[in-house]
Structures are given as C-alpha cells and as structure tokens.
DOBA-268834 format. One line per field, with one value per residue: residue number from 0; x, y, z of N, C-alpha, C in turn. Coordinates in steps of 0.001 Angstrom, whole numbers, plus 500000, padded with zeros to 6 digits. Layout:
BEGIN
pos <- NUM:...
n.xx <- X:...
n.yy <- Y:...
n.zz <- Z:...
ca.xx <- X:...
ca.yy <- Y:...
ca.zz <- Z:...
c.xx <- X:...
c.yy <- Y:...
c.zz <- Z:...
This chain:
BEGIN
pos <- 0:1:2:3:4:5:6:7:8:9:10:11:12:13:14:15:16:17:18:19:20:21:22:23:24:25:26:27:28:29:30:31:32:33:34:35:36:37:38:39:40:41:42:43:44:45:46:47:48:49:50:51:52:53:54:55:56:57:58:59:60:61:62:63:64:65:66:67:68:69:70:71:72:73:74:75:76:77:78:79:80:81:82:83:84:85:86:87:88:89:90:91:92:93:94:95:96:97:98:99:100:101:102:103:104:105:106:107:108:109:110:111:112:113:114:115:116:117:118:119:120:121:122:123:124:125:126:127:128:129:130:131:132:133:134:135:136:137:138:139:140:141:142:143:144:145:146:147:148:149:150:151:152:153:154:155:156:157:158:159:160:161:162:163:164:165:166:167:168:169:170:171:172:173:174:175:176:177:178:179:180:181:182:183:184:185:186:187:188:189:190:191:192:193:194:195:196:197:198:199:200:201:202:203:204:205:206:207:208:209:210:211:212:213:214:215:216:217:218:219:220:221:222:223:224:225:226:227:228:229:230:231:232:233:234:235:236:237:238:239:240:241:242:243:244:245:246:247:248:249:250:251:252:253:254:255:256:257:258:259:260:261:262:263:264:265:266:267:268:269:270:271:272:273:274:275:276:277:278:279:280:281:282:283:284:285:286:287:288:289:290:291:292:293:294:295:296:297:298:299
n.xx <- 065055:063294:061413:057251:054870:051447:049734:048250:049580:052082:051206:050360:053198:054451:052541:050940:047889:046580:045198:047115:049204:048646:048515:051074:052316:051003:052452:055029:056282:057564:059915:060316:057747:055310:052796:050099:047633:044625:046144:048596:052171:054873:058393:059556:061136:061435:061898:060033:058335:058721:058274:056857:056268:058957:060690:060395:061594:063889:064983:064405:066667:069303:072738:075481:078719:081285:085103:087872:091093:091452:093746:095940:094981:094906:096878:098231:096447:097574:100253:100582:099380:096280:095584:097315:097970:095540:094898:097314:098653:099122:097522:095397:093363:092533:091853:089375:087858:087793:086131:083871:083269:082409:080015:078156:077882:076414:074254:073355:074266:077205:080346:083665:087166:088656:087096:085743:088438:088599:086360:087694:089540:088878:087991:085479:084680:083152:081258:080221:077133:076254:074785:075795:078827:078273:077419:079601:081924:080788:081116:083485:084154:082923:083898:086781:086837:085405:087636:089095:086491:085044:082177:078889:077126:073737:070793:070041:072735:072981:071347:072662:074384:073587:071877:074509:075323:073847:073163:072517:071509:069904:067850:065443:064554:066944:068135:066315:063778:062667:059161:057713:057484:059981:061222:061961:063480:060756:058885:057532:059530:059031:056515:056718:057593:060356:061696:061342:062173:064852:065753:065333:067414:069802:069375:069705:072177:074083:073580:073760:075758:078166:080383:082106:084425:085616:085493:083859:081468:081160:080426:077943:076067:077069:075217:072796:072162:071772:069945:068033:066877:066251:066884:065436:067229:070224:071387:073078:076038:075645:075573:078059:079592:078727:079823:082299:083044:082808:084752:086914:086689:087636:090167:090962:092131:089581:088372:089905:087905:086488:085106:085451:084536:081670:079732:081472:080834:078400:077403:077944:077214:073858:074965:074712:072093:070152:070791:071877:075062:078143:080169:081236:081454:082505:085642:085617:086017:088098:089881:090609:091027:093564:094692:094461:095882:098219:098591:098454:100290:102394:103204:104991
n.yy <- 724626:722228:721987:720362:719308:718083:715487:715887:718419:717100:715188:716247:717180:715308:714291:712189:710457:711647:709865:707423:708702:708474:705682:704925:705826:704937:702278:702645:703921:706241:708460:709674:710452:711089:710460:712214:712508:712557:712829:713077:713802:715351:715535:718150:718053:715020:712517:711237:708238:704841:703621:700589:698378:698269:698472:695660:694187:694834:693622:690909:690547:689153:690240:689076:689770:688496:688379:690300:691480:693555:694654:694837:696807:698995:699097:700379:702699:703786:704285:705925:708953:710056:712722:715015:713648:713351:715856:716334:713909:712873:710181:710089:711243:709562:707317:707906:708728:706266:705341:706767:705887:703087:703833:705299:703715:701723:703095:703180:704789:706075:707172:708281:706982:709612:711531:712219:713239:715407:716933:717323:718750:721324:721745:720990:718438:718497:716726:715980:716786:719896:719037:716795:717471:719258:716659:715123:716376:717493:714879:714225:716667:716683:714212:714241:716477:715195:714062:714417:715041:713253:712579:711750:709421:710038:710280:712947:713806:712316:713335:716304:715704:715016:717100:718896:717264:716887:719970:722685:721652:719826:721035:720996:718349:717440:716692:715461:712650:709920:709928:707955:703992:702078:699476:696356:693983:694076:693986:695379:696714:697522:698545:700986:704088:706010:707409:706534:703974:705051:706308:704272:702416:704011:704179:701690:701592:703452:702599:699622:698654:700550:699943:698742:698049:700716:699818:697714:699400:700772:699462:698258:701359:701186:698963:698979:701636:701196:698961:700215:702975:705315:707419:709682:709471:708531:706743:704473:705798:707823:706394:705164:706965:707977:705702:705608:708104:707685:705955:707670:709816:708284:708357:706580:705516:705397:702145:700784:700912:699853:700160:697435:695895:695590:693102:691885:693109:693729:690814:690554:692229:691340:688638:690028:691408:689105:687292:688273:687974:689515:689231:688612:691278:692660:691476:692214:694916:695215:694068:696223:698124:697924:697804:700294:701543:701317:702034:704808:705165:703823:701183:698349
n.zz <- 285182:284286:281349:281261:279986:278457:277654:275135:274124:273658:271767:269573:269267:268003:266223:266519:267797:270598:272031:271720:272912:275874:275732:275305:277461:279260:278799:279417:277408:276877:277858:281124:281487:283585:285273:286939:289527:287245:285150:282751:282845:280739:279896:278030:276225:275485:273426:270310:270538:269729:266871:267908:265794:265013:266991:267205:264741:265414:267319:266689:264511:264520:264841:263418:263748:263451:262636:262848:261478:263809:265279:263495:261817:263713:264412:261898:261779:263982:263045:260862:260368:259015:258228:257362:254953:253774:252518:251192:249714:246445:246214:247161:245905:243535:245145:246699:244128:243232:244931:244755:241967:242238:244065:241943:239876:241620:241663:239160:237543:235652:235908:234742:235487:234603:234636:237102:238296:237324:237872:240779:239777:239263:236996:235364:233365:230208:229571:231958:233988:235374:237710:238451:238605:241314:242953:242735:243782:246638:247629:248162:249320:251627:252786:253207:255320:257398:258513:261601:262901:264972:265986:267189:265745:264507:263861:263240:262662:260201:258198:258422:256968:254871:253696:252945:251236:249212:248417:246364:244274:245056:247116:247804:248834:250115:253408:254096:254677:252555:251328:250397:250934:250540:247554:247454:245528:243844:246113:248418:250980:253817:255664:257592:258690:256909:259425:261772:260840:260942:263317:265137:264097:264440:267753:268278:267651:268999:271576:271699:269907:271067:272074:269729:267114:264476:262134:262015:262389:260414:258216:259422:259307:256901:255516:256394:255308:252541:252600:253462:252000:252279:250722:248211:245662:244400:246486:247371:246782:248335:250800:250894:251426:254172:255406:254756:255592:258663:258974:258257:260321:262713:262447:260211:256875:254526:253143:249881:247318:244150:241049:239867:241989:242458:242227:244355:246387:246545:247150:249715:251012:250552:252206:254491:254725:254631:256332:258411:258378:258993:258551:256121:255047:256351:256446:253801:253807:255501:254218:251413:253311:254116:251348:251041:252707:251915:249092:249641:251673:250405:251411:251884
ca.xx <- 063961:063016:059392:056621:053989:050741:049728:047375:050795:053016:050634:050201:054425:054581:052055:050194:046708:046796:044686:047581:050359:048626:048997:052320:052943:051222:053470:056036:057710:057959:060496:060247:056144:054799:050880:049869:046297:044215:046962:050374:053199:055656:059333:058821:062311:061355:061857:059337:058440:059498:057036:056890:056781:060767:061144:060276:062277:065680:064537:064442:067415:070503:073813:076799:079801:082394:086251:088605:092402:091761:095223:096605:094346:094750:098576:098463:096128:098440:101624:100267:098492:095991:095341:097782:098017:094084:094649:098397:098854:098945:096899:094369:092058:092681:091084:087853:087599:087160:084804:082631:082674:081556:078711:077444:077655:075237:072884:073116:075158:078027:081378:084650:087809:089356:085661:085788:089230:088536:086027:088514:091144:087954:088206:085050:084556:082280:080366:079157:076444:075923:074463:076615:079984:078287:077639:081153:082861:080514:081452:084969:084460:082523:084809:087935:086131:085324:089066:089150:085371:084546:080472:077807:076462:072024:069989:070546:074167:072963:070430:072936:075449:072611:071621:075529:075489:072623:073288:073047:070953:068500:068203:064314:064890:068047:068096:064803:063956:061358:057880:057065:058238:061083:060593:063144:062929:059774:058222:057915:060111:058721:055260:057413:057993:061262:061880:061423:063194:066312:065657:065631:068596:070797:069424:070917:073759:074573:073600:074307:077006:079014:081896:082500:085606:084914:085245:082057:080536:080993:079695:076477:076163:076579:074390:071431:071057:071714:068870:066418:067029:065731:066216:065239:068086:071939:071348:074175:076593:075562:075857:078945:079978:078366:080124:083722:083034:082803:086234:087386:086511:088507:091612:091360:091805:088571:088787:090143:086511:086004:084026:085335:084204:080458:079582:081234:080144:076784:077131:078348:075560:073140:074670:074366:070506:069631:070989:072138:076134:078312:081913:082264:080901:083999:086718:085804:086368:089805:091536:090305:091465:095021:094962:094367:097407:099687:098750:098880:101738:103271:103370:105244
ca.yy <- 723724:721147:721975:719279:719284:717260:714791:716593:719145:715881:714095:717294:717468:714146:714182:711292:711159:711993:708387:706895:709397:707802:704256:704935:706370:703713:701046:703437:703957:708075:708720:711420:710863:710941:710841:713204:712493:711597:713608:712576:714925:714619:716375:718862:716824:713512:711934:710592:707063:704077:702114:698682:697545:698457:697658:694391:694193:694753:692768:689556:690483:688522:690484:688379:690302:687850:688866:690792:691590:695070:694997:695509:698383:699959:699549:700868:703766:705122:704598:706210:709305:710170:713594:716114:713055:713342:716688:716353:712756:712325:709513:710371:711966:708022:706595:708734:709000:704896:704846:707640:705636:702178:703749:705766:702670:701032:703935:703077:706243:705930:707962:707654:708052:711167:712509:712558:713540:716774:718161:717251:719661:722645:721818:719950:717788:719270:715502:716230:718027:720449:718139:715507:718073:719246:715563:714634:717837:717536:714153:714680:717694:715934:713146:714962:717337:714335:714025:715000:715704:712888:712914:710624:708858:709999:711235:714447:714010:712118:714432:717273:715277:714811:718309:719417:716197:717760:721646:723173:720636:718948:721479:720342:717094:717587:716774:714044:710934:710102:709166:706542:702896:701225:698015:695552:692868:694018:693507:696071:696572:697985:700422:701603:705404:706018:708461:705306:702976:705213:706239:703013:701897:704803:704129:700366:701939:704324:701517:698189:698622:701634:699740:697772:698220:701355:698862:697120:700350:701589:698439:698518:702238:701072:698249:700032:702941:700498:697744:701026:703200:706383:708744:710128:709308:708289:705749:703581:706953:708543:705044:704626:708452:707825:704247:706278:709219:707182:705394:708651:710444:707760:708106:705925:705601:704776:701485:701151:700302:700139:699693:695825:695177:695517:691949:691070:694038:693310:689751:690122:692916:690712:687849:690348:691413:687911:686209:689176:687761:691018:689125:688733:692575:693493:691238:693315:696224:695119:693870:697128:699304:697385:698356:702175:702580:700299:703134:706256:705616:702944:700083:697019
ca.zz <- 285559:283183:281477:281024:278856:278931:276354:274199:273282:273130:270715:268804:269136:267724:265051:266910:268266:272206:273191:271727:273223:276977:276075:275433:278383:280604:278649:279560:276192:276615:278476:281681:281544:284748:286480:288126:289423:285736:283510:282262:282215:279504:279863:276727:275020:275325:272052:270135:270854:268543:266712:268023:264761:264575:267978:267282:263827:265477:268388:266377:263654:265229:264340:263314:263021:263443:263806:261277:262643:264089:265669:262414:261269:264223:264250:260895:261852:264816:262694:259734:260496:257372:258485:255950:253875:252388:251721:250118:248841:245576:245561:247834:244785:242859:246057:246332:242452:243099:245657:244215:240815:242764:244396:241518:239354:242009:241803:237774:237372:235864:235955:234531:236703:234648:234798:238479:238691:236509:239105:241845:239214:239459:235326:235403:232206:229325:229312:232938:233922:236521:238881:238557:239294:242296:243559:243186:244431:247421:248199:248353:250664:252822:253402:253847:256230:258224:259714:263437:263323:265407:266531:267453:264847:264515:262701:262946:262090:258501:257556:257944:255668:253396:253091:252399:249900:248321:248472:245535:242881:245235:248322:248436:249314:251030:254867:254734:254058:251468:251801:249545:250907:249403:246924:247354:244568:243101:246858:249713:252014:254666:255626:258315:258115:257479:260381:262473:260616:260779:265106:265480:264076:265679:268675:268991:266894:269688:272578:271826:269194:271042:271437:268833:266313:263647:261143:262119:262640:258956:257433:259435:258287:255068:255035:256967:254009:251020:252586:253517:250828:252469:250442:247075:244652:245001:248123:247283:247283:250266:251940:251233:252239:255415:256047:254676:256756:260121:259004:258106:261608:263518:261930:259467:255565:253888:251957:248294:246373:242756:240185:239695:243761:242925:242228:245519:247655:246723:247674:250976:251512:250480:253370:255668:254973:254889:257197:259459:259079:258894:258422:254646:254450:257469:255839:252631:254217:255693:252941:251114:253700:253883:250214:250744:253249:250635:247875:250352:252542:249867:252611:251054
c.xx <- 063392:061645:058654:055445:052774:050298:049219:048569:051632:052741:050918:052018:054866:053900:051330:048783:047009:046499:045947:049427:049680:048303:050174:053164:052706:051704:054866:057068:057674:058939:060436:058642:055916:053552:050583:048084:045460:045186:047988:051402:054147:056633:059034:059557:062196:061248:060768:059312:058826:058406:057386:056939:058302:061008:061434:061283:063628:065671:065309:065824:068568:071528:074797:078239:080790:083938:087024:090107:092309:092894:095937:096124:094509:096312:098857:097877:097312:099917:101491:098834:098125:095751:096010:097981:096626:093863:096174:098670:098107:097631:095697:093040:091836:091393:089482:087639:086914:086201:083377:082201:081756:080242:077697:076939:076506:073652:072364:073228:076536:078738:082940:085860:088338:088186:085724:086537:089536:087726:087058:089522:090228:087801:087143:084726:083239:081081:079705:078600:076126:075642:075425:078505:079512:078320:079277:082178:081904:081069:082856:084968:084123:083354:085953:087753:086175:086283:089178:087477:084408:083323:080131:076748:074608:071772:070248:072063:073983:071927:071085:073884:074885:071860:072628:075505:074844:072484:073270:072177:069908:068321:066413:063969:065976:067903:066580:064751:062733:060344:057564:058108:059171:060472:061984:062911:061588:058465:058258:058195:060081:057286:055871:057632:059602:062312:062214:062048:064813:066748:065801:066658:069698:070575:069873:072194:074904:074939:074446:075640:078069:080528:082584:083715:084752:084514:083891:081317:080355:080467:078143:076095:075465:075563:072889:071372:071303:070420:067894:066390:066522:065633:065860:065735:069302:072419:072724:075253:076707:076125:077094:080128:080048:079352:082068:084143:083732:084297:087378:087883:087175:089546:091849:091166:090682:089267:088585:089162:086529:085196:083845:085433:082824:080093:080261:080899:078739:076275:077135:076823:074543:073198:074415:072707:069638:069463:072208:073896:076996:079686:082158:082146:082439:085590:086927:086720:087817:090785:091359:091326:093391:095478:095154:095760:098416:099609:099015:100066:103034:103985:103954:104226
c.yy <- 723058:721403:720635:719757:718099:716660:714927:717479:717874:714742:715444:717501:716501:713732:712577:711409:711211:710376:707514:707359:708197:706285:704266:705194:705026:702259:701432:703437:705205:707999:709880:711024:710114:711055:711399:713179:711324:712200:712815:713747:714415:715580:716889:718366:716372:713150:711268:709293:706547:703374:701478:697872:697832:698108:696241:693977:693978:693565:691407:689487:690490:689140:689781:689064:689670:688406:689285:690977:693270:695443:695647:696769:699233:700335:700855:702579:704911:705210:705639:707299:709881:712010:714662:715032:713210:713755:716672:715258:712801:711504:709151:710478:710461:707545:706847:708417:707538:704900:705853:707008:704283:702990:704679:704708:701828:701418:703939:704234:706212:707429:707625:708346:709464:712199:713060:713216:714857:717126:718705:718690:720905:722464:720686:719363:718360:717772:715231:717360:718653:720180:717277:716228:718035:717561:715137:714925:717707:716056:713900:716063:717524:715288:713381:715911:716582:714137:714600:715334:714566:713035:711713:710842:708782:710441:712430:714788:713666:712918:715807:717021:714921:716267:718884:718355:717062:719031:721923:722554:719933:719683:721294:719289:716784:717702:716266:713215:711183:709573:708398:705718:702272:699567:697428:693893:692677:694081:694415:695825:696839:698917:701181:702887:705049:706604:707091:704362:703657:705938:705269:702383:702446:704332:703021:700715:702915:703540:700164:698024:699660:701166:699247:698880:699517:700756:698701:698037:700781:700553:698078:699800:701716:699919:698661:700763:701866:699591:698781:701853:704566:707444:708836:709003:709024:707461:705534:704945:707421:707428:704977:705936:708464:707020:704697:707185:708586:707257:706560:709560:709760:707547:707008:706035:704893:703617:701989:700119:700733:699706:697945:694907:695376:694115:691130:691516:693610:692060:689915:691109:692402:689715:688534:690940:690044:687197:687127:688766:688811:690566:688975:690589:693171:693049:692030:694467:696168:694821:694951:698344:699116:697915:699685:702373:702242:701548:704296:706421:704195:702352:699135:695900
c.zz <- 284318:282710:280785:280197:279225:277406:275067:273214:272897:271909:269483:268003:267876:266070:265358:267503:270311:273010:272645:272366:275273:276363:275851:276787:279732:280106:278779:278486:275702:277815:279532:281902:282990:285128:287342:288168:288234:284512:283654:281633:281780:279988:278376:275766:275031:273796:271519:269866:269663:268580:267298:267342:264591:265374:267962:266241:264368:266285:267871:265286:264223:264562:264027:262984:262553:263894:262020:262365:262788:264862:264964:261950:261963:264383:263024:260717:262842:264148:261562:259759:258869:257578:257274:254832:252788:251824:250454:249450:247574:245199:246537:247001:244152:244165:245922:245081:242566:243387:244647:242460:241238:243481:243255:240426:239857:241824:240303:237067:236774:235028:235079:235254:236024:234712:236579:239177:238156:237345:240555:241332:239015:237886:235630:233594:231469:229204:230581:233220:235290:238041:239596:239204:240800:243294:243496:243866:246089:248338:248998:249177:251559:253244:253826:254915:257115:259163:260802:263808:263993:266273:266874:266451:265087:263811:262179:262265:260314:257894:257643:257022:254870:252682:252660:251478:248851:248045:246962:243888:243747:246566:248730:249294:250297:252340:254916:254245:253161:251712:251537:250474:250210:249043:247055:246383:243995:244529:248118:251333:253238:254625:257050:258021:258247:258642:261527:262213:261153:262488:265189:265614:264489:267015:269217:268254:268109:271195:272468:271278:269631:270821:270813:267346:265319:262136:261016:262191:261100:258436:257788:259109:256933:254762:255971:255727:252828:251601:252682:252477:251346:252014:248827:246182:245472:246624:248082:247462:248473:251168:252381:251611:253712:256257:255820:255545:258062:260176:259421:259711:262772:263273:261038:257939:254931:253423:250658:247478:245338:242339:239842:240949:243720:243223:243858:246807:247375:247376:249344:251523:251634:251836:254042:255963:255238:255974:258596:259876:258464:258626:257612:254423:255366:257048:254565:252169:254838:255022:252014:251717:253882:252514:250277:251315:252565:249972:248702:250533:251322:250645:251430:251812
C-alpha cells in the first residue's frame, strides 16, 4: 500500500517551507498530491518539485542536433564488438591516455601521455602525485567497467560515478554538487541550485531525448557538466567520463580526443551553449569515433 504523507513532512522532506509545498500542489507540480477535505496528501516518493526557474530555462532553450551518419557507427558497432577488445587491445590504454590528457588540460591540469600510461602499467611515475595517480587509474576503471552496464542516465547514476571518480583523495566532496554558483566569463551563471539544475536536465534527458542516437546523447552529457560546472574540481574530466561512459555502455568505442582537439572542442561547445546547435559538437564526435575503431580494430 503506497504511504502518503501530508505537507508539513513533505516540506520538511524537501527542505522547503510547507505554504510553499501547497502552492505547489494546487499548481499541481508534486506528483501523487491529492485533497482531502483542507489537507493535501503527498505519496511519501514523490520527487521533489522543479524550480520553475529551470523549468522555464529548458522550456525556452531550442535543441538543434542536426544529423551525423549513425548507420555507419552503428554498422561499425555490431561488426566490431569492443567488449574483450578494451580490456586486451593494445591500443586501447593510447586511446584513454588521450582523452584523459584532453580533459585534464581543460581543467588546466596537465599530463603527459607516458605519465598516464605508467599508472595504467601500476608503475606510477615519480613526477605524479598521489592524487593525480588515483584520478587517472580511476578513470580508466570507470570507463572500462561501463561495457554491458547499460542504466538510465540521473542523478543518482552521476553522483555514484562521481563518488568512485573521487574515492580515495576527495571522498568529502565525492557524490555532490557544489554550493557556490558557477562564473562563466567573469559573470554568473546561474543562482539556480545545482540539485535542480542537474533534475532538470535528466529529466528531459530521460523524456524528451530517450530516443535519440547515443551519439547525441553523450554530447549533451558532455555539454550539460562542462556549461554547469557542478562540481568542485576536474569538471571538464568527469564530463567527458560521463559523455565516454554512455558511448561506452552502448557498445560503442569512445571517441579518439586529444590534447590538439581542444581549440575545436571548445568551439563547437561553445556553438552549442549559445545558440543551442549540437551538430558541429556530434560531427566531432563521429569523425573521432571513426578514428578509435581505425586504431582498435585497424579499419582501413
């Protein structure tokens, strides 16, 4: 039997005040809340509501994806499974080693590839430090982990791949977002919590976008945590963990990102915060990932 709750526990649940848990309810944006008499019963799971300031945000921010050839990627995924290849190819560790040097480079981190490729060999390099092994060694276990572990993309799923990111060197911080607002060009980006910014965007990530190519799914991913910035330290990283992962979890080979693809990953990121168009950021990502199965499976 389903239990309910009345608005006084649901505000309390919520961390809202109660007179604003019943106008929510009689604009009906709790889900399950019902009137009974002068009360309002709440199912005791109902999620907590969504600002309206975010509501409104996505509301008005027009997606453009455009069109990439997912025929080919996907040809290329069912001919070419990556599964014992991530863990035995050769040049599997080269790939990662890239990406993990492009996004630490963004975070103004930098790596070099035999640095990266010495934690990968348990021989981590005497010029990194403690921290910096575990971040690299975690990333790379994450992402190979990812293979067959297809989920649904929420919150809860990136806050537990942010507390295994983080294990070990930041386990305070690990699994939340941060409190302070993000500055974007000197100018803030939001007073939005981020709890709400990032419900929000799962929740048309899970709705509106379900069926759209995984392609397009990893590039919004990745351009959602690089434009909000939610957490601490190492945005750009995680982002692009997150936006590899997905790829990863549908059978496919991450793209092949380096260090001399910031200048035009950033651009295309940029069209797509601007001006909400998502097809130089998805062609990116396809001639990228055309690259990875060339070096894996040595495609002519």
């Amino acid at each position: 039997m389903e239990k309910y709750i009345g608005a006084k526990a649901f505000a309390e649940k919520c961390g809202i005040t109660e007179r604003r848990v019943r106008l929510l309810c009689q604009e009906g944006r709790i889900e399950g809340a019902v009137k009974l008499g002068w009360s309002w019963s709440i199912p005791a799971d109902s999620p907590k509501p969504f600002d309206g300031r975010v509501a409104r945000q996505f509301k008005n921010n027009f997606v453009r994806l455009g069109s990439i050839d997912v025929s080919s990627l996907n040809a290329l995924r069912d001919r070419n499974p990556v599964e014992d290849k991530l863990y035995t190819n050769v040049n599997t560790d080269d790939l990662i080693a890239s990406i993990i040097m492009l996004g630490s480079l963004m975070d103004g981190r930098q790596f070099s590839h035999d640095e990266i490729l010495s934690v990968f060999s348990l021989s981590p390099a005497r010029s990194l430090s403690f921290e910096d092994a575990l971040r690299i060694a975690a990333f790379r276990s994450i992402l190979l982990r990812s293979s067959g572990e297809t989920c649904d993309y929420a919150v809860k799923t990136v806050l537990g791949m942010h507390a295994a990111f983080t294990q070990g060197y930041d386990d305070r911080n690990g699994a939340s977002f941060k409190n302070a607002p993000s500055l974007v060009d000197g100018e803030l980006a939001s007073d939005i919590p981020f709890d709400f910014q990032m419900e929000s965007f799962f929740m048309r990530f899970s709705r509106e976008w379900k069926g759209i190519h995984p392609v397009f799914k990893s590039v919004l991913l990745l351009n959602e945590f690089i434009k909000t910035r939610p957490f601490e330290k190492d945005n750009a990283l995680f982002s692009l963990l997150v936006s590899c992962s997905m790829l990863v979890s549908q059978g496919f080979l991450p793209p092949y990102l380096d260090d001399s693809m910031m200048d035009e990953l950033n651009a295309t990121l940029a069209l797509a915060r601007s001006k909400g168009n998502f097809e130089d950021l998805a062609r990116l990502f396809e001639r990228a990932m055309f690259d990875s199965y060339s070096r894996i499976f040595h495609l002519a």
